[in-house]
C-alpha positions as CSV (number, residue, x, y, z in Angstrom):
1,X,-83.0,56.7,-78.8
2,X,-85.3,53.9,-79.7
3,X,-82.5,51.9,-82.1
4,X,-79.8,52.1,-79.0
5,X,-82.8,50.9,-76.5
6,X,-83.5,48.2,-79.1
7,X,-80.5,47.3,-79.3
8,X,-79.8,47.4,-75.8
9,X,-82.2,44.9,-74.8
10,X,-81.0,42.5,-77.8
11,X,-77.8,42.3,-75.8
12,X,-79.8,41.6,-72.7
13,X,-82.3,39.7,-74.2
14,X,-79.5,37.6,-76.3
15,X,-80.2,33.8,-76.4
16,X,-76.4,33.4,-76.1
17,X,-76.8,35.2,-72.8
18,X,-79.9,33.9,-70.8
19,X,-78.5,30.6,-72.2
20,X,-82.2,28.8,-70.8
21,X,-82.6,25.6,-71.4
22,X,-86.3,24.9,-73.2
23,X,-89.1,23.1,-70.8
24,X,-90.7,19.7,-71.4
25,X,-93.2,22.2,-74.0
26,X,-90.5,23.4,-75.9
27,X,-88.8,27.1,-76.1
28,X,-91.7,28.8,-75.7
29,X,-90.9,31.8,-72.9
30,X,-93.9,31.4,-71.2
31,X,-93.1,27.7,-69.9
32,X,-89.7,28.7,-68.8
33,X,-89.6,29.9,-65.4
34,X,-87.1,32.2,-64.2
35,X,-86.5,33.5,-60.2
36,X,-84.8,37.2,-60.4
37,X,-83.4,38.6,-57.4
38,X,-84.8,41.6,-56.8
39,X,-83.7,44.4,-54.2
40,X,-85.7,47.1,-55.8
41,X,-83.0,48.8,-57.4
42,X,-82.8,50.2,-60.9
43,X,-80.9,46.9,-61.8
44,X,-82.5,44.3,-60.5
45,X,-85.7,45.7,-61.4
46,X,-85.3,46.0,-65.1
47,X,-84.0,42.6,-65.2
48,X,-87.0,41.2,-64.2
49,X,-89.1,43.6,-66.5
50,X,-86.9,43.0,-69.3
51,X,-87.8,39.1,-68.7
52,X,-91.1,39.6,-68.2
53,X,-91.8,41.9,-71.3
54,X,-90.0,39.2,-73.5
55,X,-92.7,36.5,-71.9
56,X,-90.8,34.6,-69.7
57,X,-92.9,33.1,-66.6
58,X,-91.0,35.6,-64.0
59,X,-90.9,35.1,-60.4
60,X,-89.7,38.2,-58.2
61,X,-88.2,37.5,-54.9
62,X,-86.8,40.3,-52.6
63,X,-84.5,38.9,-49.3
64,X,-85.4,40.7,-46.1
65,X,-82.3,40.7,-44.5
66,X,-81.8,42.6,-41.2
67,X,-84.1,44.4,-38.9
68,X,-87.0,45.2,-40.2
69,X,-87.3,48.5,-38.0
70,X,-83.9,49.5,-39.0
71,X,-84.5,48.9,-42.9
72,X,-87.0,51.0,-42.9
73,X,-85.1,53.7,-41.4
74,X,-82.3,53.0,-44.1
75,X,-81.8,55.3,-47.6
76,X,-80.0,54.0,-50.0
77,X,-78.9,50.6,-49.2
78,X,-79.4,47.3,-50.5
79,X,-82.4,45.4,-49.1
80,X,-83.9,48.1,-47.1
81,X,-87.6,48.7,-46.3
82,X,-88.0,50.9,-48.8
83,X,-86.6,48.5,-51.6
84,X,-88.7,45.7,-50.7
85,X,-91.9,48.2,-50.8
86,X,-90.4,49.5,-54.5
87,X,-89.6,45.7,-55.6
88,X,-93.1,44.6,-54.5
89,X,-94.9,47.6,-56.4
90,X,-93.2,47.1,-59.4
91,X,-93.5,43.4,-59.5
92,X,-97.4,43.9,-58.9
93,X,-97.4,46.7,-61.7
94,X,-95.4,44.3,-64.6
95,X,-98.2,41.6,-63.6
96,X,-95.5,38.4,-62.2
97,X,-95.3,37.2,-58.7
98,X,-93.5,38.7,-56.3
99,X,-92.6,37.0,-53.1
100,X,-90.4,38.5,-50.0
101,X,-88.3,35.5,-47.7
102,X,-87.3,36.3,-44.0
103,X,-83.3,35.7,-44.2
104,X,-82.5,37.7,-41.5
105,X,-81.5,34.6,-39.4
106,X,-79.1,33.2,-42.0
107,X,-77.5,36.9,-42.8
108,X,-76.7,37.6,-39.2
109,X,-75.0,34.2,-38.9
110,X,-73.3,34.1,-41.9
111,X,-72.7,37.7,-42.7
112,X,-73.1,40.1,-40.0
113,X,-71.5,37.7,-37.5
114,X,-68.7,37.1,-39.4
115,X,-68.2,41.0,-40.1
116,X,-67.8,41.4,-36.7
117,X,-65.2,38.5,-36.1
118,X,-63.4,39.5,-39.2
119,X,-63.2,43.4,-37.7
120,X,-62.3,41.9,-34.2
121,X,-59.6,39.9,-35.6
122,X,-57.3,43.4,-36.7
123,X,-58.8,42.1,-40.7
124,X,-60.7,44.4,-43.2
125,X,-64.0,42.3,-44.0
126,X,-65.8,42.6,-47.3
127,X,-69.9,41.6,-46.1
128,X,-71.3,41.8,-49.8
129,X,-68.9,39.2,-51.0
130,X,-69.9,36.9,-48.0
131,X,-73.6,38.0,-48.7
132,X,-73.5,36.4,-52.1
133,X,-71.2,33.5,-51.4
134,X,-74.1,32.2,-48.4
135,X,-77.4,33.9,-48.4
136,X,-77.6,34.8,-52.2
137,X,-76.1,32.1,-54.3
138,X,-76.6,29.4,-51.9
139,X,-79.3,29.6,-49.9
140,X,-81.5,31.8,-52.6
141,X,-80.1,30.0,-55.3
142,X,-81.7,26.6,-53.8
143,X,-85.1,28.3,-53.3
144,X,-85.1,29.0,-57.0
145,X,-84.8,25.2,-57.6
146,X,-86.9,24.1,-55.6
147,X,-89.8,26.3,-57.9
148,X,-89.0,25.0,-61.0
149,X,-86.9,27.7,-62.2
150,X,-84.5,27.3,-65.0
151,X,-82.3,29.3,-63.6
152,X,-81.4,32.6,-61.1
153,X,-81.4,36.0,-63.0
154,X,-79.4,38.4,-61.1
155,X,-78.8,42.1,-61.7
156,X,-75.0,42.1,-61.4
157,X,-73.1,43.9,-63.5
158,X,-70.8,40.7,-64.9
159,X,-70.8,38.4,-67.9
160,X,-71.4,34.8,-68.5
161,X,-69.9,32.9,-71.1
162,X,-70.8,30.2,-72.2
163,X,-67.3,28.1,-74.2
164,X,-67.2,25.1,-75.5
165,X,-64.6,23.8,-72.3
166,X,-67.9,25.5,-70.2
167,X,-69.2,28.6,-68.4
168,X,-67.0,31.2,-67.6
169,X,-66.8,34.4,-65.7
170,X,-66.2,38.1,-67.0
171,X,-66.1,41.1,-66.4
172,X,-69.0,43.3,-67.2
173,X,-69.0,45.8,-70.2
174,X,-69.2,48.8,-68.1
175,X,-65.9,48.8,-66.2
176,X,-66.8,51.3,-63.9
177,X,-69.7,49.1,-63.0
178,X,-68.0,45.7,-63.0
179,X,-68.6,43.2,-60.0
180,X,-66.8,40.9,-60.6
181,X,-64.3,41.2,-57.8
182,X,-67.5,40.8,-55.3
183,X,-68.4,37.1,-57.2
184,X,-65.0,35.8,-57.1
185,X,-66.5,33.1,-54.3
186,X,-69.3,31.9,-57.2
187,X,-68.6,27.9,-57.6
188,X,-69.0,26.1,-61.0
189,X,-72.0,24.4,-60.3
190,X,-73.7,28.3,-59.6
191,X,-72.5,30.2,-62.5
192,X,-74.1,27.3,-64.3
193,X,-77.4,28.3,-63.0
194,X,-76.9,31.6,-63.0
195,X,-77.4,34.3,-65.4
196,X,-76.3,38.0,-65.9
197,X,-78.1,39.7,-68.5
198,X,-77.0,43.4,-67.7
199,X,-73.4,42.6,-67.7
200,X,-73.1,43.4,-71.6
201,X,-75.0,46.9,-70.8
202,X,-73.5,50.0,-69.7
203,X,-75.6,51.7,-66.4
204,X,-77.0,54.8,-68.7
205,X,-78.2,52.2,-71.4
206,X,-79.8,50.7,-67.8
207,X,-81.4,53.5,-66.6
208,X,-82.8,54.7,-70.4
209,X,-84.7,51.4,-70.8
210,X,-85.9,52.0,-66.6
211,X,-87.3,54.9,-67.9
212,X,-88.6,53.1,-71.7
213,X,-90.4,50.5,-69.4
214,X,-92.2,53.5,-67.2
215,X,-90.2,51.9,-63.9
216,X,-90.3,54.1,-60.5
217,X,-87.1,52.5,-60.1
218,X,-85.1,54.7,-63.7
219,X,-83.9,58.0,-61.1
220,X,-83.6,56.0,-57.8
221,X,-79.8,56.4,-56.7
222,X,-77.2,53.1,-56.3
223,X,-76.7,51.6,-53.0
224,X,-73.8,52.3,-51.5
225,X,-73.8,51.2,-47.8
226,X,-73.0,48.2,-46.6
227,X,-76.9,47.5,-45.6
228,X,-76.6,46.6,-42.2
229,X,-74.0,49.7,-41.1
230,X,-76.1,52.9,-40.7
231,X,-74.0,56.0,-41.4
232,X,-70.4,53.9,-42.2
233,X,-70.1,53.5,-38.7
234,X,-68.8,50.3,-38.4
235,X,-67.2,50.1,-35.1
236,X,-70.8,51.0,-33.4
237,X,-72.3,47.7,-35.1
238,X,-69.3,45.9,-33.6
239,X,-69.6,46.8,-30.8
240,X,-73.4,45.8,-30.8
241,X,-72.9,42.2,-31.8
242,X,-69.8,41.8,-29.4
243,X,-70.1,44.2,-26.6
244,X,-67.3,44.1,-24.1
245,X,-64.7,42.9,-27.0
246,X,-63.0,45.7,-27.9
247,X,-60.1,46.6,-25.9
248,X,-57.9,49.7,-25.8
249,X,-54.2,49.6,-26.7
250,X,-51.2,50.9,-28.0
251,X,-50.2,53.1,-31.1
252,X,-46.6,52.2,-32.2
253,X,-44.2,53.1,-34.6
254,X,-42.6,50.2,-36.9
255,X,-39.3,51.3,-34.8
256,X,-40.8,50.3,-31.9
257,X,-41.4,53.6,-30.4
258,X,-45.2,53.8,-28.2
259,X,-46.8,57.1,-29.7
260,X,-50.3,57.0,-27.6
261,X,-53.3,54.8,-26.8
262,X,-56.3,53.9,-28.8
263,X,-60.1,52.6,-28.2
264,X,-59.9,49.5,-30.5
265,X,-58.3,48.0,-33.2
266,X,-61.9,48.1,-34.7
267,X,-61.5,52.0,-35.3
268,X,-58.2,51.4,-38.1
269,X,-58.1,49.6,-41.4
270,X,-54.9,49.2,-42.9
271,X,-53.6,52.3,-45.1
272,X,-55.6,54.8,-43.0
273,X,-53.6,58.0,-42.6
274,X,-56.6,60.5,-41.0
275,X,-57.8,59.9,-37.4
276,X,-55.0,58.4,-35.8
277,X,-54.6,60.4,-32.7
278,X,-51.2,60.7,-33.2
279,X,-48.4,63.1,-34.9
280,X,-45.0,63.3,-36.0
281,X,-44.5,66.1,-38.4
282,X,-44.4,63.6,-41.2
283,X,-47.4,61.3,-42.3
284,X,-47.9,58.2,-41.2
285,X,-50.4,55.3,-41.8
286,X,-51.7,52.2,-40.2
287,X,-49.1,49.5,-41.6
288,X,-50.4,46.7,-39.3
289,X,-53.2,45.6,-36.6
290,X,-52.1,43.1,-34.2
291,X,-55.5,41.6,-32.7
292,X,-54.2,39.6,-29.8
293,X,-52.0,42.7,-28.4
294,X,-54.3,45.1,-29.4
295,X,-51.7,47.2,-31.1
296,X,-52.0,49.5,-33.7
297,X,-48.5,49.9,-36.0
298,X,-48.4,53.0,-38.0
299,X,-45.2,54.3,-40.2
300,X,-44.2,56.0,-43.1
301,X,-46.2,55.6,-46.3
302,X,-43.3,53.4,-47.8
303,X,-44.3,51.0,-45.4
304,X,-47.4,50.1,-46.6
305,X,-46.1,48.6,-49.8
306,X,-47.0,44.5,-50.0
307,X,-44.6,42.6,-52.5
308,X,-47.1,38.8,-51.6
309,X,-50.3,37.6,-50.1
310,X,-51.1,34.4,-48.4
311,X,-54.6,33.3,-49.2
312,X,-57.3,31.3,-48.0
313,X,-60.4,29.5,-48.7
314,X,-59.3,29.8,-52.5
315,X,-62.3,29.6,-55.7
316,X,-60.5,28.6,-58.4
317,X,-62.9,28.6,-61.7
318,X,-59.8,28.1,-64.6
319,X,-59.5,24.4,-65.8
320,X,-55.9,24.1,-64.7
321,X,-55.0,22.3,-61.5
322,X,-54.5,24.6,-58.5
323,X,-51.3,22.2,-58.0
324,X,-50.3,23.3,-60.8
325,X,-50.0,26.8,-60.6
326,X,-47.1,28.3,-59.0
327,X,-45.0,30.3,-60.9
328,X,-48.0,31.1,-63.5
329,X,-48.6,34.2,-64.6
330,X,-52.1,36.1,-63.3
331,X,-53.9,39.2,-62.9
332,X,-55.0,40.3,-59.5
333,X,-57.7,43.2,-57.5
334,X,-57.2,43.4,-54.0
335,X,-59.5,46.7,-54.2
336,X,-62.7,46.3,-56.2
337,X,-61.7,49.9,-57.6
338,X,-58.0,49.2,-58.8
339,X,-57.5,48.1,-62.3
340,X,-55.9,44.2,-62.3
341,X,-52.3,44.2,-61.5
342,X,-49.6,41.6,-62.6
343,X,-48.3,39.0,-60.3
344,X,-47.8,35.4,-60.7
345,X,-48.9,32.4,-58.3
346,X,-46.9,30.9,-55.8
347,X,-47.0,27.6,-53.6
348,X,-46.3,28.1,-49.9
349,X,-44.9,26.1,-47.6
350,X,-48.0,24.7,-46.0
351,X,-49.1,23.9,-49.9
352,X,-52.1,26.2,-49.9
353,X,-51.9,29.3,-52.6
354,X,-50.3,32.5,-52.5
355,X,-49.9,35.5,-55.0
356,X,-46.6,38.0,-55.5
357,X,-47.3,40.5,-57.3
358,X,-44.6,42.3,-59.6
359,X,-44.2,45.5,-58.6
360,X,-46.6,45.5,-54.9
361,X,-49.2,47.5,-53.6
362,X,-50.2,49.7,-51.2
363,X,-52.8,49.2,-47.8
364,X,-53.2,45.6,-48.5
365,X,-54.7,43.9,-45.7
366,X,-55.5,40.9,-44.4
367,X,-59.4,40.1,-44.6
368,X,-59.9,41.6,-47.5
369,X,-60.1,39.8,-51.5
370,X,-57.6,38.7,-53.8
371,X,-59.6,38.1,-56.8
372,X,-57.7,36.3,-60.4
373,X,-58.3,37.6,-63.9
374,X,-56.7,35.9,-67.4
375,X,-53.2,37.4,-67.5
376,X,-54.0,38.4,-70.9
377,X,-54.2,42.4,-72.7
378,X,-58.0,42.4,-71.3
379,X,-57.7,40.8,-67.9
380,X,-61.6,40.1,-68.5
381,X,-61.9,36.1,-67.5
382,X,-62.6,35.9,-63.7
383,X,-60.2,32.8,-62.5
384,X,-61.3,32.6,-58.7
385,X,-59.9,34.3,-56.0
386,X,-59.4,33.8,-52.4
387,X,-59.4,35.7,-49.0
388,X,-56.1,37.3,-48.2
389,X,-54.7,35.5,-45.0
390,X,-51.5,37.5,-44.2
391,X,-49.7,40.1,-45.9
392,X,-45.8,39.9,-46.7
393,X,-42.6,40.1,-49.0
394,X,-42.7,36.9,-50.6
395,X,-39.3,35.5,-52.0
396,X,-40.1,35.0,-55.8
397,X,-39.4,31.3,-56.2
């Protein structure tokens, strides 16, 4: 157990990983400041340890995001009460500073807000994407400057590499673990300045050196909430940011035929096949949400199968032009759980970037991500991604 620790924090620890640049004194850790983002999870926490044990000057920060009454009343979820508390006692037990920043302001506007108008608009939003495109790798990532630090330290299971054409994104080690479909939105200019030291590590070679370091934090469970939704309910939390939206409407078959009413296009996501209200004999599954008529269009499972995507607000981190990319071949997630699929670029007529993937998908929906991996065996290099617009069968140019 103590060669695979060792080993285990010489591929955290690697200097081809942290990649810091040395201060005015030289490479000695102890002038190179780092800020680590911690939420007082198992992760983030034994990053910062890990930095701090190798003698790096380590600064803890924890965001408080939402209500502070309700965090404390949430388990298990990211940037809760109890995660501060954890993140503050360990920081005070490793002996580096530990600071927590009110963001609350800049997550409801930039985050919650936006989950609501994504929800409202008939479109499957993905918060913790948003979260670290604004709060965490913007307005955090600043903060971090701003003391000195050489750079952000993260928790995140992914992997930067460093080439000689520049820094690039993969996915982590552990592939049951990877993020990487979550930081698709991460510009250039931040994955310089940010590093990922866990992304080579699997999560049990995480939670052994927890326990190595004598951290609280080496049994406490992953997150798996969306932090500001308590008990998955998302409708109720719409329905608190935009009371008197929602509006009832009409279930109806692909063929046209009106099979019953519904509360709110807030209450389906795109694939769903339980809870519909309504029956046929045979299944069927939401194939569409029409916002503006507040309809709900449900069909045979068949119909759920996307051949293209339109996208929006496209990251592109490969060194090719984004001009020149349609008919290329790529890899594609539009679920953070799927395995990449085939597809190849394509331009549409408006000139912003679509994707048509070889042989389609199921319950994709608009709202949601469309992130790029290297088309090669591995799919590991993260190319961008973008937020899928509008779902369709795209003619293959």
């Amino acid at each position: 157990m103590t060669d695979l620790l060792s080993r285990a924090r010489a591929r955290a620890l690697d200097p081809m990983v942290l990649d810091l640049p040395a201060s005015q004194w030289g490479n000695d850790p102890s002038k190179i400041r780092v800020v680590v983002a911690m939420s007082g999870g198992v992760d983030s926490t034994v990053t910062a340890a890990l930095l701090h044990e190798a003698g790096y000057d380590v600064v803890g920060i924890t965001l408080q995001l939402y209500d502070h009454g309700e965090a404390i009343k949430r388990k298990g979820a990211c940037c809760a009460g109890d995660d501060i508390r954890d993140a503050r006692q360990a920081a005070e037990r490793l002996g580096f500073p530990h600071y927590v920043l009110d963001y609350e302001g800049r997550f409801s506007q930039s985050v919650m807000e936006n989950f609501a108008d994504t929800y409202l608009a008939g479109q499957t939003p993905i918060p913790c994407v948003r979260c670290n495109q604004t709060v965490k790798f913007a307005d955090l990532l600043r903060t971090a400057r701003e003391l000195g630090a050489a750079a952000l330290v993260t928790g995140h299971y992914v992997q930067r590499v460093k080439t000689p054409s520049g820094v690039q994104l993969h996915r982590a080690v552990d592939a049951g673990k990877d993020q990487s479909y979550f930081l698709f939105a991460t510009t250039q200019e931040q994955l310089d300045y940010l590093r990922f030291p866990l992304g080579g590590l699997q999560k049990d070679e995480v939670r052994a050196l927890a326990a190595d370091l004598g951290l609280a934090a080496a049994d406490k469970p992953d997150s798996q909430d969306i932090c500001f939704v308590p008990d998955g309910n998302y409708a109720a939390v719409v329905e608190r940011l935009r009371p008197g939206a929602v509006r009832p409407g009409d279930i109806v078959h692909i063929d046209g035929r009106v099979l019953g009413r519904h509360k709110g296009v807030i209450h389906f996501t795109v694939g769903q096949r339980r809870g519909l209200g309504v029956a046929l004999g045979d299944p069927l599954y939401v194939v569409r949400l029409d916002a503006k008529t507040a309809q709900v269009f449900v069909g045979p499972r068949e119909a759920l199968l996307t051949a293209g995507m339109s996208l929006r607000e496209v990251n592109w981190l490969g060194e090719e032009d984004q001009s020149a990319l349609a008919g290329t071949a790529v890899a594609v997630k539009v679920r953070s759980t799927r395995p990449p699929m085939i597809g190849r670029f394509v331009q549409q007529n408006d000139g912003t970037l679509g994707v048509y993937l070889e042989h389609g998908d199921e319950g994709v929906a608009p709202g949601q991500a469309c992130v790029f991996y290297a088309p090669d065996a591995g799919h590991n290099r993260v190319l961008g991604g973008g937020w899928i617009a509008a779902t369709q069968a795209m003619a293959v140019p």
